[in-house]
Backbone bond lengths (Angstrom), bond angles and torsions (degrees), N, CA, C in turn:
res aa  C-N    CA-C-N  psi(-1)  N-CA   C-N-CA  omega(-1)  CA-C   N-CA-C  phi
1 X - - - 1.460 - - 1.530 109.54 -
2 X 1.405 123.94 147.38 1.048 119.74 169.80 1.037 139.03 -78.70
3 X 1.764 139.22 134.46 1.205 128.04 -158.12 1.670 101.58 -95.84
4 X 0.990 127.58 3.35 1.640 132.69 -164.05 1.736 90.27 -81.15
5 X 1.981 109.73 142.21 1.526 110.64 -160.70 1.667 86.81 -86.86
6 X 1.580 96.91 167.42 1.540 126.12 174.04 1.567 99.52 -42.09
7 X 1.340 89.98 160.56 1.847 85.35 -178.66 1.023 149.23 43.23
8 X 1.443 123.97 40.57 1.585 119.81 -131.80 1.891 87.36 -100.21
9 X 1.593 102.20 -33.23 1.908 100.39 173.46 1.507 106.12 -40.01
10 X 1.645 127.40 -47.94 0.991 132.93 -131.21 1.602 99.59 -87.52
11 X 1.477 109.56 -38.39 1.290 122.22 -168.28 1.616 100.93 -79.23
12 X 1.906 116.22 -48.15 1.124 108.17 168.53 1.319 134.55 -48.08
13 X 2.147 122.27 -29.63 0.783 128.80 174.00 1.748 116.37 -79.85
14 X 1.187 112.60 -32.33 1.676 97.75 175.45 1.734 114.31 -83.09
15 X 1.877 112.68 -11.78 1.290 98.70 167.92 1.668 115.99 -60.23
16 X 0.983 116.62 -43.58 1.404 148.08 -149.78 1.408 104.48 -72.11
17 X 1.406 116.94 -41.85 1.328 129.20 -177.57 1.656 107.40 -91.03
18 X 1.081 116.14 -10.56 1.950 131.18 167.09 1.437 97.29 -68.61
19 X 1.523 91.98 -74.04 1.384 109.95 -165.76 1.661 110.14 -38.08
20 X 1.321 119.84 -41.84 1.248 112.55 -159.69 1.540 111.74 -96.44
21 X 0.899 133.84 -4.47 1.661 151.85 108.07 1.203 122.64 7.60
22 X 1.033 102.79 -71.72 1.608 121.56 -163.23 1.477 106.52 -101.63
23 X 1.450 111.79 -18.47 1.573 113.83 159.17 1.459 117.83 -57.68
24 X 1.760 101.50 -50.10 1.225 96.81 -176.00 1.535 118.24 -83.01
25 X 0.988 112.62 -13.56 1.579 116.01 169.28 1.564 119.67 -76.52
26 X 1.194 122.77 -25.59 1.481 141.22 142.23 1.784 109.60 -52.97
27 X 0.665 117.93 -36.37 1.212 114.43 -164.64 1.850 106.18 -95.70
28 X 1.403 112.14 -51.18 1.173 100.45 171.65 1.923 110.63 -57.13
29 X 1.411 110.52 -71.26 1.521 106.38 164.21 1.593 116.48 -4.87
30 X 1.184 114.67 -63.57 1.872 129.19 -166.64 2.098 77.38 -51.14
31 X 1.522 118.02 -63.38 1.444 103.71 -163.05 1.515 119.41 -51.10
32 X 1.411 111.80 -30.61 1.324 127.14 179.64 1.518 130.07 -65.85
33 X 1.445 111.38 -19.76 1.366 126.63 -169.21 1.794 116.69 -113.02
34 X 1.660 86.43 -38.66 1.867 99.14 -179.26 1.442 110.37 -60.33
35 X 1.188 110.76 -18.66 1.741 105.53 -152.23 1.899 92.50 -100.06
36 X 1.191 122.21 -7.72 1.137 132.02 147.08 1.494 134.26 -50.64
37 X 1.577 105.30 -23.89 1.502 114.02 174.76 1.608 116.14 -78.34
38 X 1.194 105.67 -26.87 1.745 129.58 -171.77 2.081 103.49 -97.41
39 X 1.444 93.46 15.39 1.365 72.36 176.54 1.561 131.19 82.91
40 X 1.028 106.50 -19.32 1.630 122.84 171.18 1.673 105.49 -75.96
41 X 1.880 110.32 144.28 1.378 120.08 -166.43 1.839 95.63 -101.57
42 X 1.347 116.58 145.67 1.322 115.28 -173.67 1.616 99.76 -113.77
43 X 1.401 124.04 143.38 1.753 119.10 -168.52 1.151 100.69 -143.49
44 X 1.674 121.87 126.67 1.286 113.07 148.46 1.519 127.19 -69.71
45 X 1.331 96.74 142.92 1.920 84.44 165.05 1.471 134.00 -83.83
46 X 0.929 146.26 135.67 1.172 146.91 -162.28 1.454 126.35 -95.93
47 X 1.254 99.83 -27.48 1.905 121.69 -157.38 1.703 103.86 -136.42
48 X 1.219 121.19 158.17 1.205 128.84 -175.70 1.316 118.37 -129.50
49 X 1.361 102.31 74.25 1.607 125.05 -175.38 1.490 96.68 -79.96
50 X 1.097 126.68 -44.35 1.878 132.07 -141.35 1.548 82.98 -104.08
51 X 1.599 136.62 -34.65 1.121 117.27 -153.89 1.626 127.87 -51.27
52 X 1.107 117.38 129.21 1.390 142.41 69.60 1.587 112.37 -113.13
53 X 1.585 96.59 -27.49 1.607 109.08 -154.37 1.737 97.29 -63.45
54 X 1.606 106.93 -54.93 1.155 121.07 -162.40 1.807 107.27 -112.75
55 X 1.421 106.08 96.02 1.590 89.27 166.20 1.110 128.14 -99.72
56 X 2.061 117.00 -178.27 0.859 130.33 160.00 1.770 128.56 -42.62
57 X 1.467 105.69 128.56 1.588 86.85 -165.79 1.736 114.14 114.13
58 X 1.411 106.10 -27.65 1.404 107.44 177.55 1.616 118.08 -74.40
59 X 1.736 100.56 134.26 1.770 81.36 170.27 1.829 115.69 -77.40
60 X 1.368 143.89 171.33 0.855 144.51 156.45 1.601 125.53 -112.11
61 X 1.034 157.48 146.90 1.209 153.50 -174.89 1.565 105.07 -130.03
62 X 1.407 110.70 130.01 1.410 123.34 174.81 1.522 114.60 -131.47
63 X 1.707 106.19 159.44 1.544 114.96 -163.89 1.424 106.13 -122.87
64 X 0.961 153.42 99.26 1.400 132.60 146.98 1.493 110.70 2.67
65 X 1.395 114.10 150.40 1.567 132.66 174.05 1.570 106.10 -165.90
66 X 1.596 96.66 156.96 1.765 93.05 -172.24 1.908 93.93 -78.09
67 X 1.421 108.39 167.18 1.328 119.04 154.80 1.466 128.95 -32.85
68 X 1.054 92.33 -63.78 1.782 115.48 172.29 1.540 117.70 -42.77
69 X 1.583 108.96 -27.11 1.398 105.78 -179.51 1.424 136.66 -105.98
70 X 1.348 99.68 4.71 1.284 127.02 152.37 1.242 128.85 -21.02
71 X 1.369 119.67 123.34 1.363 99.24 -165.48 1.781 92.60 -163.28
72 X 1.459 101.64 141.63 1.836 110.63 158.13 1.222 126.28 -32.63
73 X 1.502 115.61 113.76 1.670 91.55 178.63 1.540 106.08 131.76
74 X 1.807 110.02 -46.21 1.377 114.98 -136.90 1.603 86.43 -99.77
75 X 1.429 145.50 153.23 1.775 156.49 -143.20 1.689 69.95 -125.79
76 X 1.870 114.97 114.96 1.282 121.12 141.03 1.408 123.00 -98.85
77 X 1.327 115.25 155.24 1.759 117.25 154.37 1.415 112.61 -97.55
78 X 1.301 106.82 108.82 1.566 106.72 179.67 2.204 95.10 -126.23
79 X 1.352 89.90 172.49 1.051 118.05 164.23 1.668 120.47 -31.50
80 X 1.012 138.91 144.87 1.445 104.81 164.71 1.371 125.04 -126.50
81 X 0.850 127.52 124.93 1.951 128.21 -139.08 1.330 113.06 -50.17
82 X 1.151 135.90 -177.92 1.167 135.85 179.97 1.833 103.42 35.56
83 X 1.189 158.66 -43.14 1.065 148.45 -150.34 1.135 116.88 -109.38
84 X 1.370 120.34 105.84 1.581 122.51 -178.03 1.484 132.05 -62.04
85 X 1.108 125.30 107.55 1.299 124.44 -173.88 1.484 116.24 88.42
86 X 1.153 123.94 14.31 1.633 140.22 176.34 1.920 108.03 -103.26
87 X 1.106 100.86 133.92 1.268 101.99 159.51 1.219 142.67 -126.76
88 X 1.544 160.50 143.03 1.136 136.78 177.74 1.944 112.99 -127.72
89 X 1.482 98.41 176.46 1.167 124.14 -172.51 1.598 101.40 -107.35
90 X 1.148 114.96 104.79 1.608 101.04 166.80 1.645 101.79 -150.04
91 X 1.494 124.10 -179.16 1.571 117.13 -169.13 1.436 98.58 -97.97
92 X 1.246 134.48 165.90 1.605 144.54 156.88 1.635 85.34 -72.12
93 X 1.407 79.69 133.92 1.516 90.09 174.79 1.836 92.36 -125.78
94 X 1.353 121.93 -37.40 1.546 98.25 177.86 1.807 77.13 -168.66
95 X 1.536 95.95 -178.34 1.582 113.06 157.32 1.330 128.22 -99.87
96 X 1.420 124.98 165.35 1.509 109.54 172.34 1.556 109.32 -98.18
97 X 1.279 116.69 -148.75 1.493 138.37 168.90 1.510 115.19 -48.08
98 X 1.576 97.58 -55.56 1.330 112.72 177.24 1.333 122.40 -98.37
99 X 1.225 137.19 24.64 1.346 140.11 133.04 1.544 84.35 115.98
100 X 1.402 128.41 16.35 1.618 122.91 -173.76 1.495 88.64 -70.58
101 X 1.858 96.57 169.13 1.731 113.21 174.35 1.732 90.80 -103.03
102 X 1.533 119.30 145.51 1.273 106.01 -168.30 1.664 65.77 -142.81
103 X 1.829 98.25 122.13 1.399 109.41 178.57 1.426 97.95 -98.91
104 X 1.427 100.09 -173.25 1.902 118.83 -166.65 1.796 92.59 -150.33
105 X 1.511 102.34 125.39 2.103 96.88 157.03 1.974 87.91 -88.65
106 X 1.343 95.69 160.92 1.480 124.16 -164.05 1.599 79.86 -79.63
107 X 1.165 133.24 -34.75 1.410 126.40 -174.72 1.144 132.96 -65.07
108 X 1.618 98.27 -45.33 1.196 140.71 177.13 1.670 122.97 -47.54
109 X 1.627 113.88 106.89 2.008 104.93 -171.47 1.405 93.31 -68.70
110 X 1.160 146.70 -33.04 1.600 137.99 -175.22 1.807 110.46 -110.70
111 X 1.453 79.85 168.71 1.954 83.25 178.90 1.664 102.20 -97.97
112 X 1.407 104.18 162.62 1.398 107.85 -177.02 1.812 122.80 -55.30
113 X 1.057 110.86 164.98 1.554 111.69 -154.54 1.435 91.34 -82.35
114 X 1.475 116.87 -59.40 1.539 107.11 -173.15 1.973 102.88 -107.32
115 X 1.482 100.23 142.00 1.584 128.92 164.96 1.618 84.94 -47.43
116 X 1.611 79.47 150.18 1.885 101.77 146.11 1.506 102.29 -122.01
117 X 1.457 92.62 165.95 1.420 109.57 161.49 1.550 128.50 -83.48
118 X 1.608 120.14 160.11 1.515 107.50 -167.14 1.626 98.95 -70.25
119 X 1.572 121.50 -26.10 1.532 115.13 -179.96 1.311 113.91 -71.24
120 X 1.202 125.57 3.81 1.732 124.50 -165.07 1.731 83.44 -92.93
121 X 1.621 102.19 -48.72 1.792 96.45 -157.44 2.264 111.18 -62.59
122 X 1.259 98.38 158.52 1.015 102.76 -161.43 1.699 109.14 -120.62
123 X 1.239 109.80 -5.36 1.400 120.98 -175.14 1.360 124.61 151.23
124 X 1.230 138.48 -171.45 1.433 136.67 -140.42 1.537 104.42 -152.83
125 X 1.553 125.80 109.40 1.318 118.75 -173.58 1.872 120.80 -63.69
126 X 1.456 102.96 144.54 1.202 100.64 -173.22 1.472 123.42 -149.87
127 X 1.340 104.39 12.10 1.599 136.26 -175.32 1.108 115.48 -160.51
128 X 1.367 126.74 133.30 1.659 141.27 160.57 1.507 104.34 -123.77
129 X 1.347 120.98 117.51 1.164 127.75 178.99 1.812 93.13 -121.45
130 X 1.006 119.66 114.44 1.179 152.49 -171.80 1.719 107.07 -67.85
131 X 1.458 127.80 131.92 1.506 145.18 164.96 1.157 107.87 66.23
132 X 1.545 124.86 -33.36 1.455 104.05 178.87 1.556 150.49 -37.26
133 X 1.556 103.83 -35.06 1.163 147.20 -167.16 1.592 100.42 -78.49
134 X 1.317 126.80 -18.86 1.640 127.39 -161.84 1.499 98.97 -73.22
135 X 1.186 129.01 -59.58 1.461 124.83 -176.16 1.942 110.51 -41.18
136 X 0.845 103.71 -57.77 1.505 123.21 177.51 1.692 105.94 -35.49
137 X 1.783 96.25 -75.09 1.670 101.08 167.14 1.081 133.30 -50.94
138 X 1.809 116.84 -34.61 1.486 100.14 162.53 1.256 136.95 -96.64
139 X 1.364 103.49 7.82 1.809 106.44 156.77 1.499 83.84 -90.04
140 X 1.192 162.49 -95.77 1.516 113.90 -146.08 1.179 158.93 -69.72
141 X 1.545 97.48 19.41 1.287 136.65 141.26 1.417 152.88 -39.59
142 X 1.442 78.58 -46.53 1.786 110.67 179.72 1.832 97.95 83.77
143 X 1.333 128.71 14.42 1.218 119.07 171.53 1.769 103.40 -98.44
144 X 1.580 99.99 88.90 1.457 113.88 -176.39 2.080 109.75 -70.62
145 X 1.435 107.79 -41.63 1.345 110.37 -170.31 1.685 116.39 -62.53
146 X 1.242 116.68 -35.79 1.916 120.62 163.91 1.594 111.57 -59.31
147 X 1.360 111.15 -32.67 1.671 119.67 158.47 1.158 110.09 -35.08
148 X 1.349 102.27 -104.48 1.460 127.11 167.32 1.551 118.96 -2.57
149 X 1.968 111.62 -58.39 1.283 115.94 179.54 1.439 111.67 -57.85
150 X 1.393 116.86 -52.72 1.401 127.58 -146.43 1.925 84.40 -69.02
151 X 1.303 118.88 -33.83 1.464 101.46 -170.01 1.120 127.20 -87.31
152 X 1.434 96.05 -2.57 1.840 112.63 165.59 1.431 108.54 -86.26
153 X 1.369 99.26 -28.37 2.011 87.65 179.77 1.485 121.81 -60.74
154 X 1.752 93.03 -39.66 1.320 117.85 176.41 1.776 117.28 -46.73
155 X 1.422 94.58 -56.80 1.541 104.56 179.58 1.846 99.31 -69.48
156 X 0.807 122.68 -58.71 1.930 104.20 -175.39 1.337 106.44 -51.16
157 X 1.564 124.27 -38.37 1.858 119.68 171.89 1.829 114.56 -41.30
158 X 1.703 95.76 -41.85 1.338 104.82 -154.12 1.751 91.28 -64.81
159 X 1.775 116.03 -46.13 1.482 134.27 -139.69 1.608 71.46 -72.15
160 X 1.655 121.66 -55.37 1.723 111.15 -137.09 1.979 92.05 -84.34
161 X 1.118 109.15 -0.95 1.674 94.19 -175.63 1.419 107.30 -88.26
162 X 1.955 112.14 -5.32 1.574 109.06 -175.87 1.482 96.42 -99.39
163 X 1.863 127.44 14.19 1.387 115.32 -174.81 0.944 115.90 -57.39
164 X 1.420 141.98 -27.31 1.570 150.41 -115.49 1.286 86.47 -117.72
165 X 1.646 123.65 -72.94 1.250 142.44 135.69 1.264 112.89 31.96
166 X 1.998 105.96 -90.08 1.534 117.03 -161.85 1.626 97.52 -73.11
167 X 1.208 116.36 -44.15 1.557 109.19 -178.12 1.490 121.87 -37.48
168 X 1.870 103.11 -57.93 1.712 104.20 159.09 1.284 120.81 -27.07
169 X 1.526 121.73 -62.12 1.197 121.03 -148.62 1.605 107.70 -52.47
170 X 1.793 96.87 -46.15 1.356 117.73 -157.12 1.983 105.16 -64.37
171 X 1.382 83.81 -0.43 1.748 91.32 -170.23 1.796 96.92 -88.86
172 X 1.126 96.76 144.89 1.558 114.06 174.45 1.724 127.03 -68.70
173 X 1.781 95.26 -47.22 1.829 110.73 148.28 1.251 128.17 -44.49
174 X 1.566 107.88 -45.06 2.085 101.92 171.88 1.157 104.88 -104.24
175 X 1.601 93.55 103.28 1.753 97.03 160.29 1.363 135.91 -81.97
176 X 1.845 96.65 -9.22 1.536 116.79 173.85 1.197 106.63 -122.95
177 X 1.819 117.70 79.88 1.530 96.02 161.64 1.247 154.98 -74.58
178 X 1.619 134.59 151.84 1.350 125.39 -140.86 1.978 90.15 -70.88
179 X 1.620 110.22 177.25 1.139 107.95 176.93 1.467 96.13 -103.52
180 X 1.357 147.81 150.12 1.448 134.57 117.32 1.306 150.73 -33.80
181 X 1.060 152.96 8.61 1.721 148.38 168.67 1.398 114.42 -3.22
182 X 0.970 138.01 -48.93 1.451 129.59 160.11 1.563 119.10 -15.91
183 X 1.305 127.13 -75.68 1.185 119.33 -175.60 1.672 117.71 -70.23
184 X 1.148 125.80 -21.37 1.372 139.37 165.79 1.430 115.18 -70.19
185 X 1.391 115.57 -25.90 1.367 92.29 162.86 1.129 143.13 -112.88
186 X 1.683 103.21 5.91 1.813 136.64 149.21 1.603 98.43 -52.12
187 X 1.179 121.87 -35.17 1.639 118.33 -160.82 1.686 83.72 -71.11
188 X 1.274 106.97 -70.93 1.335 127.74 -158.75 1.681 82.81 -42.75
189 X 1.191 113.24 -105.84 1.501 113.76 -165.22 1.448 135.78 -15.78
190 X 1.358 95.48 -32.37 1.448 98.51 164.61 1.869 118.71 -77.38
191 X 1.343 97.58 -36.90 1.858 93.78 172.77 1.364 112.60 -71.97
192 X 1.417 109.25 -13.21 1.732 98.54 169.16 1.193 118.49 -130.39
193 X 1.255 118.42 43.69 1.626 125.97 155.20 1.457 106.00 -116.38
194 X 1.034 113.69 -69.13 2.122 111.16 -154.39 1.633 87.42 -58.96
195 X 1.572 129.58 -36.38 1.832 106.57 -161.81 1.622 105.86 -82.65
196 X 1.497 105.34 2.46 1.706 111.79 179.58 1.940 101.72 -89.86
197 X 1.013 110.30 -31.74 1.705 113.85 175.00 1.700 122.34 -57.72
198 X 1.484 119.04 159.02 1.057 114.82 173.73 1.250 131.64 -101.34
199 X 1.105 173.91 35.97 1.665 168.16 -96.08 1.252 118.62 -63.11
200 X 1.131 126.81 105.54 1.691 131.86 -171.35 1.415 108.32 -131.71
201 X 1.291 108.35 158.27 1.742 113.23 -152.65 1.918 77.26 -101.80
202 X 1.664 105.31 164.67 1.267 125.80 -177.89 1.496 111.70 61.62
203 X 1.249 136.27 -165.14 1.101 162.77 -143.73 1.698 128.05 157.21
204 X 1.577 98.68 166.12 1.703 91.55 -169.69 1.468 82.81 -122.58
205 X 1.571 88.04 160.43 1.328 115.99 150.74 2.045 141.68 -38.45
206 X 1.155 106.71 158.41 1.372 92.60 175.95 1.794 100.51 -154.81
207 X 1.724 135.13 139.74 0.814 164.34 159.90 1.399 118.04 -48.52
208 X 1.478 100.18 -49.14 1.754 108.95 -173.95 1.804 108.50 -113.96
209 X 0.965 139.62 -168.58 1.453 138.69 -165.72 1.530 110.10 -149.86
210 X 2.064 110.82 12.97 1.325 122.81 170.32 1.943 100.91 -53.38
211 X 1.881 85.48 166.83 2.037 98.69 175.74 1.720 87.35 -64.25
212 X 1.289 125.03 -59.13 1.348 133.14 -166.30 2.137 123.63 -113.75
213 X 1.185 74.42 97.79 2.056 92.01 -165.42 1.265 101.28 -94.43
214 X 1.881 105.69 131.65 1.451 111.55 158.22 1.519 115.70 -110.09
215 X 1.446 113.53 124.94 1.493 114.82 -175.61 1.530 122.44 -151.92
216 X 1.299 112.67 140.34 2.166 91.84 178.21 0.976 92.07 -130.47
217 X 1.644 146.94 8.51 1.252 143.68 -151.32 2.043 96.38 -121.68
218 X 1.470 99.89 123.96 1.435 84.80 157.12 1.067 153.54 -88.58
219 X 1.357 138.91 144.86 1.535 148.97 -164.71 1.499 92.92 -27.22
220 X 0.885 170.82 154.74 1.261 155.03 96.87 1.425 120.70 64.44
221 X 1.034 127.32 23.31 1.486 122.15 -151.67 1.686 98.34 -97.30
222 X 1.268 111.08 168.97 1.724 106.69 -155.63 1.874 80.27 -100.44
């Protein structure tokens, strides 16, 4: 007779469907954190200038670039005028008279009211890593209860990816059951990526419709 427990499809199938969850939420995270080693700045978005293309909730990743390379087209993080200690994401849309950068949101029927300067900007978008960033935005929001959910979902991912797991144990054949790390280090990654990011109003554009897009060029934009 077989010693393997009742249901074992069932348990294999809801580990399996945890597991792959939290892979991919691990995995986007991994885009969010690595690009931190190279010097690149990681941003949530805050505001929904770009939406549909680009929402609230997205991480963004930016690079340093010299002055000189500046160019039409390309999604900066600069300063954002008048507002101290705020920053945003919007595209160069042209210069003025006086050599200002006069950005555009992709959403946006007009370009922004006041230029920045090339010393305000701070870098050049070059990553959108998609949803991670939502918990973040709605605690600074003050929308605490989508919090709350998302970290309970998290914790039943973590409980149902060890189903497979506890069933072993209960088996008489594994006297050494395997450990999991998988879901422990989705936990981890997520507590130390989104509170390492910055929150910046607007968002950029994107070319392609990948989970994780590299682009500085706009869609078509005139």
């Amino acid at each position: 007779m077989s010693d393997a427990p009742p249901n074992r499809w069932v348990r294999h199938t809801v580990a399996l469907c945890a597991r792959t969850v939290l892979a991919t939420l691990a995995g986007l995270l991994v885009w969010t954190v690595l690009p931190v080693l190279i010097g690149w700045q990681p941003s949530v978005v805050l505001s929904g200038s770009m939406e549909p293309a680009i929402r609230t909730g997205d991480v963004v990743v930016t690079r340093e670039i010299p002055a000189s390379r500046l160019r039409p087209g390309q999604v900066l993080l600069a300063d954002a005028p008048g507002e101290e200690g705020s920053r945003l994401l919007h595209r160069f849309d042209s210069t003025d008279d006086d050599g200002g950068i006069v950005l555009r949101g992709d959403a946006n029927e007009t370009a922004d009211t006041l230029p920045v300067t090339t010393d305000a900007v701070h870098g050049v978008g070059v990553l959108r890593v998609p949803w991670v960033g939502l918990p973040y935005a709605w605690s600074v929001q003050g929308r605490y209860v989508p919090v709350v959910l998302t970290a309970l979902g998290l914790g039943v991912c973590l409980l149902l990816g060890r189903v497979r797991e506890l069933g072993l144990r209960r088996s008489p054949a594994h006297a050494a059951p395997r450990r999991t790390w998988g879901p422990l280090a989705a936990a981890a990654l997520l507590a130390v990526a989104v509170p390492s990011t910055s929150g910046v109003d607007a968002s950029f554009g994107s070319t392609l419709t990948y989970p994780v897009t590299f682009t500085t060029q706009a869609p078509g934009a005139p």
